[in-house]
N, CA, C and O atoms as a DFTB+ gen file, in Angstrom:
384 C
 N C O
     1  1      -0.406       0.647     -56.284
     2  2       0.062      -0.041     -55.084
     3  2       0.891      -1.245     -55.506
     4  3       0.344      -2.098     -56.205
     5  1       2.162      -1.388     -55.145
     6  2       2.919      -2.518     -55.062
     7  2       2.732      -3.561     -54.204
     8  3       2.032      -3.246     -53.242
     9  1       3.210      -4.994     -54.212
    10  2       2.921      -6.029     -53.382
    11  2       3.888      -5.842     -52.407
    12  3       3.635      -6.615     -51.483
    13  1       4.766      -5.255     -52.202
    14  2       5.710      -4.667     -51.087
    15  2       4.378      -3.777     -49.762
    16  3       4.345      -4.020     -48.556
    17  1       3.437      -2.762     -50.533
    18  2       2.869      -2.145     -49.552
    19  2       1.891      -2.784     -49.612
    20  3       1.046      -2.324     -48.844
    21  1       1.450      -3.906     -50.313
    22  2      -0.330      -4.556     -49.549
    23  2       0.306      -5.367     -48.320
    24  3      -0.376      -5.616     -47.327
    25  1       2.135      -5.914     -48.475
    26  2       2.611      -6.822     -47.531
    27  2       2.785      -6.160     -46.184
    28  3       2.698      -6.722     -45.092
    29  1       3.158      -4.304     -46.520
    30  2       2.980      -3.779     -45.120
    31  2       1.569      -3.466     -44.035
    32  3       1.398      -3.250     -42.835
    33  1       0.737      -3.592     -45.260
    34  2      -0.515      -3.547     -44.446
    35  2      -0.995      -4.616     -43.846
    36  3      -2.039      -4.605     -43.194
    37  1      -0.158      -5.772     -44.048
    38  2      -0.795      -7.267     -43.586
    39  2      -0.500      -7.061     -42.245
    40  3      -1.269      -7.523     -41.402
    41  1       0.674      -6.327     -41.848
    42  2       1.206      -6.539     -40.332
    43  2      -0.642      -6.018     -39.219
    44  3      -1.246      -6.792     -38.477
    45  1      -1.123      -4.208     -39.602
    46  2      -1.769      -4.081     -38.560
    47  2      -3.237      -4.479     -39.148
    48  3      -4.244      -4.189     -38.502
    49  1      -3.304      -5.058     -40.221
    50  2      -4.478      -5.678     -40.761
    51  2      -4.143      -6.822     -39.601
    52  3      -4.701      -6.626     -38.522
    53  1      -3.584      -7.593     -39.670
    54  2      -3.444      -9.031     -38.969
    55  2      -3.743      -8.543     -37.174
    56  3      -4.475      -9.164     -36.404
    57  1      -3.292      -7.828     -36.985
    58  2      -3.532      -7.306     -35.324
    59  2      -4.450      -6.279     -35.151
    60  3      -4.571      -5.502     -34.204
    61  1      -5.062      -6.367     -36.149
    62  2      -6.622      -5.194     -35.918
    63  2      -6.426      -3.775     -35.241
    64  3      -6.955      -3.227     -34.274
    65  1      -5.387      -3.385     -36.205
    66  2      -5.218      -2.078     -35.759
    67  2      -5.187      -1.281     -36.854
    68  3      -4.264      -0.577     -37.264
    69  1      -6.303      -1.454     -37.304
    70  2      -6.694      -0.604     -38.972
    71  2      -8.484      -0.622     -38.199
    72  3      -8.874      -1.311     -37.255
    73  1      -9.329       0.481     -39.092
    74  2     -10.542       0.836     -38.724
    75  2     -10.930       0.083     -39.675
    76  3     -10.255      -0.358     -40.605
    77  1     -12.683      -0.166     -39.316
    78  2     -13.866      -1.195     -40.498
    79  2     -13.346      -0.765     -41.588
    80  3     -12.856      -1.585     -42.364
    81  1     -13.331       0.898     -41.954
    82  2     -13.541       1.060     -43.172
    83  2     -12.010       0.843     -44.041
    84  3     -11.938       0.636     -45.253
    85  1     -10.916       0.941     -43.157
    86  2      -9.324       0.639     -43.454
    87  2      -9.497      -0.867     -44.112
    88  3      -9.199      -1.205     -45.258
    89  1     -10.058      -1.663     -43.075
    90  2     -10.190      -3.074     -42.932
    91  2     -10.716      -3.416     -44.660
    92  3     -10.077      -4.111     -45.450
    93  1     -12.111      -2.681     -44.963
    94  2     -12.163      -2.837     -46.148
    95  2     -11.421      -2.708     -47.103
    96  3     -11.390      -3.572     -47.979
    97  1     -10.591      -1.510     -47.157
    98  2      -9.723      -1.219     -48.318
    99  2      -8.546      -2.336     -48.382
   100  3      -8.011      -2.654     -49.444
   101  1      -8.282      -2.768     -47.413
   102  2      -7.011      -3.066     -47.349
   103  2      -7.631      -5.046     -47.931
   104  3      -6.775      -5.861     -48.274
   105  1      -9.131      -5.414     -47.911
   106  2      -9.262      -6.523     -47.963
   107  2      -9.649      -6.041     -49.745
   108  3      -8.951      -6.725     -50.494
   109  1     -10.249      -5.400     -50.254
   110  2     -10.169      -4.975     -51.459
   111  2      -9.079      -5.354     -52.161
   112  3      -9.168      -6.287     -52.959
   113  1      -7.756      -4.602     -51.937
   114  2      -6.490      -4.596     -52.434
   115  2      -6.064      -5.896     -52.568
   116  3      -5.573      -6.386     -53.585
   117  1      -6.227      -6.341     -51.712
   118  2      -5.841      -8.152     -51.230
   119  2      -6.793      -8.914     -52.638
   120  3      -6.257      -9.710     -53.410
   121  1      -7.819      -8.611     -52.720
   122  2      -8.657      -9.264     -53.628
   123  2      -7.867      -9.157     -55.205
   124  3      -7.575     -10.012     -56.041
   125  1      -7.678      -7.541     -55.137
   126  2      -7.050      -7.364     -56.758
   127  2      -5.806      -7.382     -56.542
   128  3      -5.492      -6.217     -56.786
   129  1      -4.858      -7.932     -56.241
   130  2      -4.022      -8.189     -55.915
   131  2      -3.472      -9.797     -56.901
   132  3      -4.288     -10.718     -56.852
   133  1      -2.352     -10.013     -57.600
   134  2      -1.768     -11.098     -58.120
   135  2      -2.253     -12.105     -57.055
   136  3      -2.573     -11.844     -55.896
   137  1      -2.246     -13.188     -57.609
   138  2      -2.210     -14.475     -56.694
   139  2      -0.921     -14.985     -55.374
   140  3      -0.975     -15.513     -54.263
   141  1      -0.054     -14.566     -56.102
   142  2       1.100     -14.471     -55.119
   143  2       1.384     -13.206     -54.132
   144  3       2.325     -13.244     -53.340
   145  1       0.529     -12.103     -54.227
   146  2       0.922     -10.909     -53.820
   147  2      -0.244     -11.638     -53.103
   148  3       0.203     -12.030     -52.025
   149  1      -1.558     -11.993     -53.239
   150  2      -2.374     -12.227     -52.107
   151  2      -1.863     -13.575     -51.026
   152  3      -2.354     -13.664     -49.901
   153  1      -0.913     -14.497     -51.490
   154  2      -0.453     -15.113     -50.760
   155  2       0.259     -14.664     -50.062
   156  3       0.169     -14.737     -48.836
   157  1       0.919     -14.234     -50.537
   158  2       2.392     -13.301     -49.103
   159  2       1.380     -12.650     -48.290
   160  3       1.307     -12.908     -47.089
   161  1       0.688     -11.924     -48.784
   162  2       0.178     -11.148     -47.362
   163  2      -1.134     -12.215     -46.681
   164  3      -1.813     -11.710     -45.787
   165  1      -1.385     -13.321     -47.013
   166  2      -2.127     -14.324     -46.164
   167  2      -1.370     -14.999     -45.361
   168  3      -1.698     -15.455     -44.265
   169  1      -0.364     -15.074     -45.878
   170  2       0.960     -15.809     -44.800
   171  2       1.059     -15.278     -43.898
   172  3       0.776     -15.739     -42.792
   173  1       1.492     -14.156     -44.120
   174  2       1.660     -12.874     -42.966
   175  2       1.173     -12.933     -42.334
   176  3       1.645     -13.180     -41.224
   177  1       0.099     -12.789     -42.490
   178  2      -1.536     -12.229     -41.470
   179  2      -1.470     -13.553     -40.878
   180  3      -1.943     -13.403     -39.752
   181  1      -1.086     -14.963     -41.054
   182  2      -1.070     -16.487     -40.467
   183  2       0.035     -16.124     -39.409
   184  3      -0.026     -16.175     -38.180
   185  1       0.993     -15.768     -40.183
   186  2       2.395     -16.081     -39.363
   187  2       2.078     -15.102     -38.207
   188  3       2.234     -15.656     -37.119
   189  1       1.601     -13.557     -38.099
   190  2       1.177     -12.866     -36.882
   191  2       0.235     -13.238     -36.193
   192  3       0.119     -12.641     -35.123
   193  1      -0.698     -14.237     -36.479
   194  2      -1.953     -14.749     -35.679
   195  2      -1.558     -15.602     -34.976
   196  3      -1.887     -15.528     -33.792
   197  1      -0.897     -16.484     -35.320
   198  2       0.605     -17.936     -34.484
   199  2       1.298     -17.010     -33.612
   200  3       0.953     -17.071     -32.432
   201  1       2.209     -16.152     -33.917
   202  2       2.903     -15.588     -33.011
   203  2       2.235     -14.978     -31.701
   204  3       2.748     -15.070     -30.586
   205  1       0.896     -14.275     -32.005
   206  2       0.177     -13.603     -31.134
   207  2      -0.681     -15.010     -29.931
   208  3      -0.933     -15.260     -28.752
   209  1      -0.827     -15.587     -31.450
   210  2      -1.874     -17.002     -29.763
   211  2      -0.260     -17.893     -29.032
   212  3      -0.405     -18.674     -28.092
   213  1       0.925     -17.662     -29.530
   214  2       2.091     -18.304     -29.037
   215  2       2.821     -17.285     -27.546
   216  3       3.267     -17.742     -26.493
   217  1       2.714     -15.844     -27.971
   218  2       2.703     -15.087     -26.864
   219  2       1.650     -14.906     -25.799
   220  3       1.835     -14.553     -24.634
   221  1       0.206     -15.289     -26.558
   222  2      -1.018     -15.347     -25.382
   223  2      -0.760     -16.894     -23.961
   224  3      -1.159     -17.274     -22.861
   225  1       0.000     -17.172     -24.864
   226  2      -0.253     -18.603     -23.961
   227  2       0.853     -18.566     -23.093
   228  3       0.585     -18.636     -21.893
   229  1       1.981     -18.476     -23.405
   230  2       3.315     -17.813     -22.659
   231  2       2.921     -16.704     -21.484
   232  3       3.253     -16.936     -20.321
   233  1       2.470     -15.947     -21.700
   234  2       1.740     -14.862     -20.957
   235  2       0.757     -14.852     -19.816
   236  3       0.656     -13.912     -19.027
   237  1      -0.089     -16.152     -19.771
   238  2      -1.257     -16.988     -19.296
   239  2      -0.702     -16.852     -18.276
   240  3       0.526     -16.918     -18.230
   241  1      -1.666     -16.562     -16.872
   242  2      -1.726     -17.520     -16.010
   243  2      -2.484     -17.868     -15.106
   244  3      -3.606     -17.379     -15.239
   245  1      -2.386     -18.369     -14.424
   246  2      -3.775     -19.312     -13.859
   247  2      -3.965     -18.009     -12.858
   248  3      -3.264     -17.143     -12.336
   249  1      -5.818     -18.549     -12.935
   250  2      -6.830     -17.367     -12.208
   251  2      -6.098     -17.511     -10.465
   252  3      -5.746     -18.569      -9.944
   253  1      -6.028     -16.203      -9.874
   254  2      -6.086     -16.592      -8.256
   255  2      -6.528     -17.018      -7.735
   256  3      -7.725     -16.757      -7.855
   257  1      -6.055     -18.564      -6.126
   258  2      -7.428     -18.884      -5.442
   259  2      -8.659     -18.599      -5.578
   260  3      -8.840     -17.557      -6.209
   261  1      -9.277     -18.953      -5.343
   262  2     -10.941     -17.876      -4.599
   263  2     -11.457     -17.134      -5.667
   264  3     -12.606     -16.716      -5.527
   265  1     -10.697     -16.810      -6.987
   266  2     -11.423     -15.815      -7.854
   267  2     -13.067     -16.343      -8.406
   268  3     -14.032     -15.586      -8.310
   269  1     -13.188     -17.959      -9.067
   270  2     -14.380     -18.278      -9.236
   271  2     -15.181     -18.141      -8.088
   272  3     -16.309     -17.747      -8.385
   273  1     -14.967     -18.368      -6.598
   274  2     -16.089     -17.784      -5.855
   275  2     -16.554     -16.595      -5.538
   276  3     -17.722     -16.259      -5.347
   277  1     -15.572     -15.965      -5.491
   278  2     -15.727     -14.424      -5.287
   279  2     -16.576     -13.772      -6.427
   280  3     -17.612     -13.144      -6.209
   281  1     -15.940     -14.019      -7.879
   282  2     -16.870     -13.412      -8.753
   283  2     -18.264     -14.063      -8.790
   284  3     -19.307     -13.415      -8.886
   285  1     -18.203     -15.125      -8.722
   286  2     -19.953     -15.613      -8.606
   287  2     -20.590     -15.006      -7.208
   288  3     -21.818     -15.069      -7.270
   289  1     -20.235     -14.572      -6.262
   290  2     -20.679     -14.099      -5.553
   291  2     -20.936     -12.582      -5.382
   292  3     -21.768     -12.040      -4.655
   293  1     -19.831     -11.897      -6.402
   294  2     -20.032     -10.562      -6.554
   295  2     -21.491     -10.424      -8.049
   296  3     -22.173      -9.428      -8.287
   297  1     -21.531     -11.561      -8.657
   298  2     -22.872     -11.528      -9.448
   299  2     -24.138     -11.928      -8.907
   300  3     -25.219     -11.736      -9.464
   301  1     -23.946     -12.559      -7.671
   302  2     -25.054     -13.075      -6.989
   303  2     -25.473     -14.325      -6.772
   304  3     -26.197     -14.738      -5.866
   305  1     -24.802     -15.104      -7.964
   306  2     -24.996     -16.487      -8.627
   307  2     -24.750     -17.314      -7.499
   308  3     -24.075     -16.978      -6.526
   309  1     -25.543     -18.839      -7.724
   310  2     -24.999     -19.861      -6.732
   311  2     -23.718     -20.387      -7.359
   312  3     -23.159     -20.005      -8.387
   313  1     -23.389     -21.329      -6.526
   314  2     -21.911     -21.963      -6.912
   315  2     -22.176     -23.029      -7.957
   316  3     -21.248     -23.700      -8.408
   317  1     -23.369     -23.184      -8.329
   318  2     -23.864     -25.100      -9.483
   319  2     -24.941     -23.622     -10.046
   320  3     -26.076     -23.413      -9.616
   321  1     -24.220     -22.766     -11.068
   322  2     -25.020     -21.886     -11.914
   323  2     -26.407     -22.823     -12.502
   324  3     -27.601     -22.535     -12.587
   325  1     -25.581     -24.136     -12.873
   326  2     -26.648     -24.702     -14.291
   327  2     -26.498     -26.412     -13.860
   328  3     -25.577     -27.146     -14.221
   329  1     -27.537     -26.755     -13.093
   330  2     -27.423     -28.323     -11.702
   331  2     -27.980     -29.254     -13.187
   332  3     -28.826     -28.955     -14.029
   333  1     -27.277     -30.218     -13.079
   334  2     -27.484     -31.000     -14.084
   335  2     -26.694     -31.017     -15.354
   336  3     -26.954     -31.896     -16.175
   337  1     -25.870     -30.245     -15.575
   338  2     -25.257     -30.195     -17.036
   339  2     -23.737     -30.462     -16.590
   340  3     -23.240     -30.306     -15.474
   341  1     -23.032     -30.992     -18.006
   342  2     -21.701     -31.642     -17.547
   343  2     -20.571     -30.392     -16.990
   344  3     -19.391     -30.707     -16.841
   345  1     -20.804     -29.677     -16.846
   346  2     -20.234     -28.886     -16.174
   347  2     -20.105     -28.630     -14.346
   348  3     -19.362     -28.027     -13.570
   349  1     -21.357     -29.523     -14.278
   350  2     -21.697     -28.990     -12.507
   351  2     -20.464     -30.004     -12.132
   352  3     -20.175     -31.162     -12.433
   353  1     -19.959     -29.105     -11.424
   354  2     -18.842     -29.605     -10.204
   355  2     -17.328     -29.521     -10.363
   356  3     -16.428     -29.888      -9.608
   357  1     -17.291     -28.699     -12.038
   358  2     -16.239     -28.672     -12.628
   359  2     -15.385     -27.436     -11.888
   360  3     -16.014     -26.729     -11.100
   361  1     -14.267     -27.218     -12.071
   362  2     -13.499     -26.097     -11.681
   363  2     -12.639     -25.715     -12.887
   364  3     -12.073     -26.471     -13.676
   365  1     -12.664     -24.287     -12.857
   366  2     -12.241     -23.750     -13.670
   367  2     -10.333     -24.311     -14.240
   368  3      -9.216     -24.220     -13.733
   369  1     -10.740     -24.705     -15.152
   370  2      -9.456     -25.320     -15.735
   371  2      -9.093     -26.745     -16.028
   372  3      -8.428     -27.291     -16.908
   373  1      -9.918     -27.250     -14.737
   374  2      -9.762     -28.872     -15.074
   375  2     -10.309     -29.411     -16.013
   376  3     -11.254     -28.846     -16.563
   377  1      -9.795     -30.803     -16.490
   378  2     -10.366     -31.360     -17.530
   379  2     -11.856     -32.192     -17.489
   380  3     -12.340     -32.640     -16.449
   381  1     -12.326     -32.276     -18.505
   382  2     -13.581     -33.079     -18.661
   383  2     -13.762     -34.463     -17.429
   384  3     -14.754     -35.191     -17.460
């Protein structure tokens, strides 16, 4: 194996689209792998994890009206799940 193909496996290693047992081989290789051949493909796997939480957030968007009541009500729950903790009275999203 060349450091060209441990660098192609960084792409669906990094987006978890390799199986446990893929996952192993491919973290194996990485291990015996030169020091620089394991850096390039740690970069990689960085640089696709940034891109992916940079498109998650772009992508975001805020829950609909009414959704926190509705789902607590489709679970049964009261509206103050847990009375006393710094959370009671909070709404979903706002700050501390």
């Amino acid at each position: 194996m060349t450091p060209a193909d441990l660098l192609d496996l960084a792409y669906p290693y990094a987006l978890d689209a390799v199986s446990p047992a893929e996952r192993v081989a491919i973290e194996l290789l990485r291990d015996r792998a030169g020091p620089y051949a394991a850096a390039e493909f740690d970069a990689v796997v960085a640089t696709v994890h940034d891109i992916m939480a940079v498109l998650a957030i772009l992508d975001a968007h805020p829950p609909p009206p009414g959704l926190e009541p509705r789902l607590l009500n489709a679970l049964g729950e009261r509206s103050d799940p847990c009375p006393g903790h710094w959370w009671r009275g909070r709404r979903w999203g706002s700050p501390r």
